[in-house]
N, C-alpha and C positions, 0 to 999 in steps of 0.2 A: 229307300222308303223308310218309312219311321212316323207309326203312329198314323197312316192313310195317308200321310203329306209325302209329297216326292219332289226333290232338288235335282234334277237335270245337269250334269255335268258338261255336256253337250248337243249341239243340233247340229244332223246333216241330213239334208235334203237333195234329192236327184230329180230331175226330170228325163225319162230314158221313154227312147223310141226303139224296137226289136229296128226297123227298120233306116234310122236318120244316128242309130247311137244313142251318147246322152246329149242332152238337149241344153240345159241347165244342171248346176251345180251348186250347192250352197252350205259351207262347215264354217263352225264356230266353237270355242269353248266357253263355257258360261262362266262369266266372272260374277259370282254371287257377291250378294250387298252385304247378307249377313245369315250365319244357321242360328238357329234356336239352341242355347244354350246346353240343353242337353241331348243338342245333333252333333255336337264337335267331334266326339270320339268315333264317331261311327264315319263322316267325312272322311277323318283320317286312316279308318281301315279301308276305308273304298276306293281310297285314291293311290292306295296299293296295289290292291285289285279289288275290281278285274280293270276299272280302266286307266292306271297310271297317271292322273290329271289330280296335281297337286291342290289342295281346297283352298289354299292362301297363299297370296303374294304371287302368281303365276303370270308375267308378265305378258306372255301372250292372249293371255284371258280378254274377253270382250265383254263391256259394263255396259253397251249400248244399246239398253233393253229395248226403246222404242224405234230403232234398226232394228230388231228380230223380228217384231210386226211386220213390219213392211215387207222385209223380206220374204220371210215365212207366207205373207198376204200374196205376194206377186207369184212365188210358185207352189201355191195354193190353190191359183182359181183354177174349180176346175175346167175342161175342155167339153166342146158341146158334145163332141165325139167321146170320148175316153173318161171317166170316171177315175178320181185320185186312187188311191191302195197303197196303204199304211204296213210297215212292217217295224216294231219296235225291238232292239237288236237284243234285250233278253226274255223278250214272248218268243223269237224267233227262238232262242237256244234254249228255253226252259219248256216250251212245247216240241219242237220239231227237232227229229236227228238227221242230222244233216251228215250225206256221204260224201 
């Protein structure tokens, strides 16, 4: 984060049933286009930690922004039955302690 704007280094998506497992599955590392010149430094302490994903040249990186739609779109919809629930992995550790 920096300045209200936030760069995503990553998506991963689950579809889990308590009962069938998980259902769907969906990870990616985001290959960004470009940071704002006075985000460079700060990429590069974050890609230290906490999540290890290098900010440039990272070959497994995915540029396929409009594949993330789709993607993100298909295990999105939600279910007539089940309602989606979001959990973002540093609200989850910066609010909740986890045993």
């Amino acid at each position: 984060e920096d300045g209200g704007d936030y760069y995503p280094a990553e998506i991963a998506i689950m579809k889990y049933s308590f009962i069938e497992s998980i259902k769907q599955e969906y990870f990616t590392i985001i290959k960004p286009e470009k940071f704002p010149v006075d985000y460079t430094d700060t990429a590069i302490d974050l890609s230290r930690e906490p999540h290890q994903i290098p900010p440039f040249h990272f070959v497994a990186a995915n540029g396929d922004y409009n594949g993330y739609g789709k993607k993100l779109n298909e295990l999105l919809v939600a279910s007539k039955i089940y309602k989606p629930f979001f959990i973002g992995g540093y609200t989850l550790k910066e609010k909740y302690t986890l045993i």
